[in-house]
N, C-alpha and C positions, 0 to 999 in steps of 0.2 A: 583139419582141412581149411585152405581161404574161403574163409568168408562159412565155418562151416552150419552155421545155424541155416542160413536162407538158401533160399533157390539158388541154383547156378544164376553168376551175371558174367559178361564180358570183359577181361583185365583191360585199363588202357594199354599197359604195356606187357611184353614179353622179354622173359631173358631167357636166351640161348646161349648155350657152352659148346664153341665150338671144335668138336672131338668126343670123346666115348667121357662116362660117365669120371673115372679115376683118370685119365688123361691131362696131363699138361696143355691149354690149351685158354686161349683169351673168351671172354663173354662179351656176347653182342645184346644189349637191350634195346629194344625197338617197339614201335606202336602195335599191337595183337594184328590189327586187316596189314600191314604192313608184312609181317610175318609170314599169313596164310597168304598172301600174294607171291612170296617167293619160293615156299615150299611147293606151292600150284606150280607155277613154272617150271619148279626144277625137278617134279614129279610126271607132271603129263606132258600131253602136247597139246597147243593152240586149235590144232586143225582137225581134233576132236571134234564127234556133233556134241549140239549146248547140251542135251541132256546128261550125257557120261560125263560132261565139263562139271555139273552141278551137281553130281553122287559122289564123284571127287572130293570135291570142296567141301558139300557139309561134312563127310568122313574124316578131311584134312582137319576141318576148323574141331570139331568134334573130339578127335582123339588129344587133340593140342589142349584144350579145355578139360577133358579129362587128366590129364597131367597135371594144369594150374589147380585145379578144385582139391584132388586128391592130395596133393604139396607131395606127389612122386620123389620128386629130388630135394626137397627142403629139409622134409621132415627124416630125411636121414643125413643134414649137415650140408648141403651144398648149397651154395650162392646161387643157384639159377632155376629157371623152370624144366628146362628139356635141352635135348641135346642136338646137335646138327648129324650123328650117328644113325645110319639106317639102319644096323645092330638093333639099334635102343629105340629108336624113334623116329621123326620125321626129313627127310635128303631137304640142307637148310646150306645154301649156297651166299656166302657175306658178297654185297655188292654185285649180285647178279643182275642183268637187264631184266623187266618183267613184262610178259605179255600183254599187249592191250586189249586184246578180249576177256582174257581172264582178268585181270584188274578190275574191269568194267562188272563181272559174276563177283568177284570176292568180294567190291565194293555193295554188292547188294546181298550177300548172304553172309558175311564175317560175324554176325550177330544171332545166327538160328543155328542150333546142335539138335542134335537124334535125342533122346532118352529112350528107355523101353519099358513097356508096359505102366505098373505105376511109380514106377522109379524116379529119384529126381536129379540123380548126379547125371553128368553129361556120362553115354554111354561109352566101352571103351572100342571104337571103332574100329579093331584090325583090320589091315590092307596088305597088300601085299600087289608087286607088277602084274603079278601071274603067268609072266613068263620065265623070266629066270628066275625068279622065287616064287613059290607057290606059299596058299597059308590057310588057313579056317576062314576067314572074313571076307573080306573084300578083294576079288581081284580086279585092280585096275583095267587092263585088257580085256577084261570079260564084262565091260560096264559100255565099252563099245560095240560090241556086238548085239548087246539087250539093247543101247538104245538104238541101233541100226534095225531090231526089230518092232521099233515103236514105242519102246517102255520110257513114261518118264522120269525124272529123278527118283521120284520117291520109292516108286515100282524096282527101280534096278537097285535101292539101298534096302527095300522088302526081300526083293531075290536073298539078299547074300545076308542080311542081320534079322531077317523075321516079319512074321506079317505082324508083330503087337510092335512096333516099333512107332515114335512120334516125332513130327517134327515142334522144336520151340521159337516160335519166330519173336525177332526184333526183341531178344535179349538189354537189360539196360546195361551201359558201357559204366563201368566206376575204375578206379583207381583200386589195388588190393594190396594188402600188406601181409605179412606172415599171419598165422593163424594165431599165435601163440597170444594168451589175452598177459600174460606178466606171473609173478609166483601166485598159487592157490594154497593156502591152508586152514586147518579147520577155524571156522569164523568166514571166511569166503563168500559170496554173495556177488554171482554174478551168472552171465550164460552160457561161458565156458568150464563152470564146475556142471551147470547141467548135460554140457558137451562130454566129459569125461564119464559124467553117473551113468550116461546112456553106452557108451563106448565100454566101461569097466563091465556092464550087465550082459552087453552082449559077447566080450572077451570069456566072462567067466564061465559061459554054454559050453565053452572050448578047453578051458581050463577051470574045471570046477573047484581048486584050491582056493580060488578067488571068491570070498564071500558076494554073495547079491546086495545091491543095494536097494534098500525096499522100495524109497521114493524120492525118485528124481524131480529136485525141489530145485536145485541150480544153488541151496546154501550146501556148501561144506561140512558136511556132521563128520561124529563120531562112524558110523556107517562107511560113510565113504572114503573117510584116512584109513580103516580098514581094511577095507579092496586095494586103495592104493599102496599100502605097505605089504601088501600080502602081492602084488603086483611085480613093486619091483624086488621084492624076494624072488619068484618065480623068474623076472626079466633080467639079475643081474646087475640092477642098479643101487643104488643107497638108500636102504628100508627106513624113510624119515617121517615117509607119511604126509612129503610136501612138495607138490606139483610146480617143478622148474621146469626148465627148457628142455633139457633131457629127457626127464617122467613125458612131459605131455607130448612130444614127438615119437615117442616110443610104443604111448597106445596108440597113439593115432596111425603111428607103421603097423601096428598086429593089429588093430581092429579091422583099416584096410586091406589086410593080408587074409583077414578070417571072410570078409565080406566080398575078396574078389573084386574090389571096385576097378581095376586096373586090369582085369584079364575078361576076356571074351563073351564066359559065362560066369555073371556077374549076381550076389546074393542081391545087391543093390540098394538102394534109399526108399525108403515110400519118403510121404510129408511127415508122416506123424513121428518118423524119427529125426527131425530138423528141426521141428518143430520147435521155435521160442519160446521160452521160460519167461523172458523179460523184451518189454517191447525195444527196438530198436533204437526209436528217438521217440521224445516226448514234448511236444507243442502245445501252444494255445490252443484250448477248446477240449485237448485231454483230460481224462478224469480219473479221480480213481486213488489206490495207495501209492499205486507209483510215482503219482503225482506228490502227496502226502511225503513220500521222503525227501524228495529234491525240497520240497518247502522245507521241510524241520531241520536240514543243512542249511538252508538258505538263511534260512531267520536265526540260527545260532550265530553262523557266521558274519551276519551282519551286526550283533550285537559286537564287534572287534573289528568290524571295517564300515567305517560311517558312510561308505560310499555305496554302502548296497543298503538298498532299502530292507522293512523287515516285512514278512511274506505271514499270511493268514494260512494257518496249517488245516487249509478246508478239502485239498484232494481235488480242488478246482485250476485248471492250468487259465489263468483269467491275465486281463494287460497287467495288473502288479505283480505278479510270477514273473509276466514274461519279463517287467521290467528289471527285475530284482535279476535274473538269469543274463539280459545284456549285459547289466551293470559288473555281475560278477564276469562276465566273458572279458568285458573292458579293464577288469582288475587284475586277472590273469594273464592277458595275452593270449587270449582264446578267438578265434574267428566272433567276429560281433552277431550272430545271425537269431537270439532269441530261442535259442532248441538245443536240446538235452541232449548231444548223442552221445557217443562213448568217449573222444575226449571231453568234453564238458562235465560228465559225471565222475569220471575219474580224475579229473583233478578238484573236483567239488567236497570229494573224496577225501583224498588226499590234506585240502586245504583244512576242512575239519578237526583230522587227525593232527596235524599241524599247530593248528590253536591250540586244541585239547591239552597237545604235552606240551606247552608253556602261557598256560595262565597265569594271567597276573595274581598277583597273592592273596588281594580282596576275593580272589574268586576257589582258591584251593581249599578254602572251609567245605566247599558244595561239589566238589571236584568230583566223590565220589555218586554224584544225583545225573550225570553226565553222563549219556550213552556210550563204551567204551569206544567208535568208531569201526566196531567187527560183531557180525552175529555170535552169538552165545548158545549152544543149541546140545543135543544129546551128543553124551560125550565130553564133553568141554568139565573142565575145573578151574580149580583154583580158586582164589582170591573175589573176581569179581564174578563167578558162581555164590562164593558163600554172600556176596550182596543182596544179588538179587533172589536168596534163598532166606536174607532179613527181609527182606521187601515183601515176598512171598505170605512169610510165617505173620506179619503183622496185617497186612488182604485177608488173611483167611480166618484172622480174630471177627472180622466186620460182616465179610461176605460167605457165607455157607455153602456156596458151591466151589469155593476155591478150598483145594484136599490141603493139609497142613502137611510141611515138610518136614524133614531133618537138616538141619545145616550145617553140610557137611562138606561143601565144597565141590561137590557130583554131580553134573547133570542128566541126573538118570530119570528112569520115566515117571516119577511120581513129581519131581521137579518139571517134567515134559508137560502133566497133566495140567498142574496148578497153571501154568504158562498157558495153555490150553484155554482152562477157565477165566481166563484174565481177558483174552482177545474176546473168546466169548460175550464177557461183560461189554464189554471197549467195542466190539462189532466189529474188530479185525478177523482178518481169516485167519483159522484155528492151524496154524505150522505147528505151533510146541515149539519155537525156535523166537529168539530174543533178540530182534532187528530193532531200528530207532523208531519204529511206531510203537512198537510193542513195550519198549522202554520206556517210552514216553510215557504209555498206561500205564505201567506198573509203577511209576514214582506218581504220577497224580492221585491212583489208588492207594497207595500208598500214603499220601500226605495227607488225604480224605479219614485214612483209615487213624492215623495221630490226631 
């Protein structure tokens, strides 16, 4: 979904395909209140009383917004949001005059949608004229005569969608882009793998083939490349075990298909299933581990770029954070603004991994003491498994509560545990998964323990 961790917000813009969904037909993109100002027009009449003007309108702005959130049209391949189709969607007239009473309503309510009960996706509003098409939802026609007996907005959108229905006002307006956060595979670490762990848990209710995944942690384990291979076995797609464009719009169509977000009666969203795994952006005065990795990139990174200062890895977002985070925003061609948000951190990212695999040669002695730039977690092998299962085995000579392993290249749960007792020691939170704090402890312990 756009934007699908947080609350619904207001797109700036809208794209409209003008024709049926498979149709030949040109895309109109235009500002969102621009939009519902012309679908009002080309939907009701002016000379409407205000209240049936304004049951309209939230139900217009509403079901249009259920479409952007949902990625209706996206997430099965198409270039736009909705369509100008009264078939499919909203009666969307290119270059129509638009009413100045309604202009004057749109302008004051293009920001507030319905949700229902504790739901949080914008609800899916059906309407319908009511005279020559009838429907379950909303009859336009029939919003005139409620408010001709005194009902007002809210009353005449209770008549037809329920009395647990809410209004959300004054929405914030942002800019939205596809949902898609880029490819996910095991090592992954962000909050569109906790987007999927939540989506593949509730796919598999439906299709119990699909293993559970126990805990949605937002990294990529061994767990969860096994729902998603065992996923797209069942969906058809190429059993890889890694989340491209295709995998992640595919659950996101079946999960919104099992959940009804798009039809009338709706399983719907509470919060607790949106719910963030990892904070949005991260500013001056934040605290915390999330703070702790942007440092421990930062201060890597500037030992190879003399123009970013080096950063004190205390989990304090303090003015040498911030300073070190302009500085690198000014090295990348980053917006200058001091704050971490998701391009900042993914090219922070990025930049890491970048150094990493070309160190200069004074540095490829220690190459291997280096956090590989991807979490390590159950499931995972190979090569820098069996490191940090040296790393482990020589901790657990010094410290008695770290379980001694095999090294064997497996990340299975006795290498989960030892990882476990590591953070333990270190005062990190106990994942069992090997991110760059955890890395970090385990080569200091490690050097402690030599």
């Amino acid at each position: 979904m756009a934007d699908t961790s947080h609350t619904p917000v207001i797109p700036e813009t809208i794209t409209v395909h003008l024709g049926k969904p498979n149709e030949s037909a040109r895309n109109i993109t235009l500002p969102f209140v621009d939009y519902i100002k012309n679908v009002a027009s080309s939907e009701i009449y002016p000379t409407w009383p205000e209240q049936a003007l304004r049951a309209n309108i939230l139900a217009q702005v509403t079901f249009a917004l259920n479409r952007v959130y949902t990625e209706h049209y996206r997430s099965r391949g198409y270039d736009f949001d909705i369509t100008g189709s009264t078939a499919y969607d909203q009666y969307f007239v290119a270059n129509r005059n638009i009413f100045t009473n309604i202009s004057q309503l749109v302008d004051e309510l293009f920001n507030d949608y319905i949700t229902k009960d504790n739901q949080v996706q914008p609800y899916f509003t059906q309407y319908c004229s009511g005279r020559s098409v009838t429907c379950d939802g909303l009859s336009q026609w029939g919003t005139v005569d409620l408010a001709n007996q005194g009902k007002t907005a809210f009353q005449i959108l209770q008549n037809y969608f329920g009395n647990d229905i809410k209004l959300n006002l004054n929405a914030p307006v942002r800019r939205i882009t596809e949902s898609y956060p880029g490819v996910m595979r095991m090592g992954s670490a962000r909050e569109g793998v906790a987007v999927i762990q939540r989506q593949l848990n509730r796919i598999s209710s439906n299709y119990p083939a699909i293993p559970k995944i126990p805990v949605v942690s937002g990294i990529f384990d061994g767990p969860t490349e096994a729902a998603v291979k065992k996923f797209q076995q069942v969906f058809d797609l190429e059993a890889d075990g890694v989340v491209g464009k295709a995998t992640w719009y595919k659950i996101e169509r079946i999960y919104n298909a099992i959940k009804k977000l798009a039809e009338l009666y709706s399983e719907g969203l509470t919060l607790s299933e949106v719910e963030r795994v990892y904070k949005e952006v991260l500013r001056e005065g934040d605290t915390g581990q999330e703070v702790q990795v942007i440092q421990y990139y930062l201060d890597f990174i500037s030992e190879f770029n003399l123009n970013i200062p080096p950063v004190n890895v205390d989990g304090i977002y303090g003015p040498r954070t911030r300073a070190a985070v302009l500085a690198f925003q000014a090295q990348y061609g980053l917006a200058q603004d001091g704050i971490v948000g998701h391009g900042t951190w993914n090219r922070m990212q990025t930049a890491y991994s970048v150094i990493l695999n070309s160190l200069p040669a004074e540095y490829l002695t220690y190459s291997s003491l280096y956090y590989p730039g991807y979490f390590i977690t159950l499931g995972a092998s190979g090569k820098v498994v069996e490191q940090i299962q040296t790393y482990l085995t020589a901790i657990a000579n010094v410290y008695k509560s770290v379980p001694a392993v095999s090294i064997d290249g497996s990340f299975g749960a006795r290498t989960q545990a030892a990882v476990k007792a590591v953070q333990s020691i270190s005062g990190l939170e106990q994942t069992g998964s090997v991110g760059p704090l955890t890395w970090n402890a385990i080569i200091n312990l490690y050097s402690d323990s030599r």
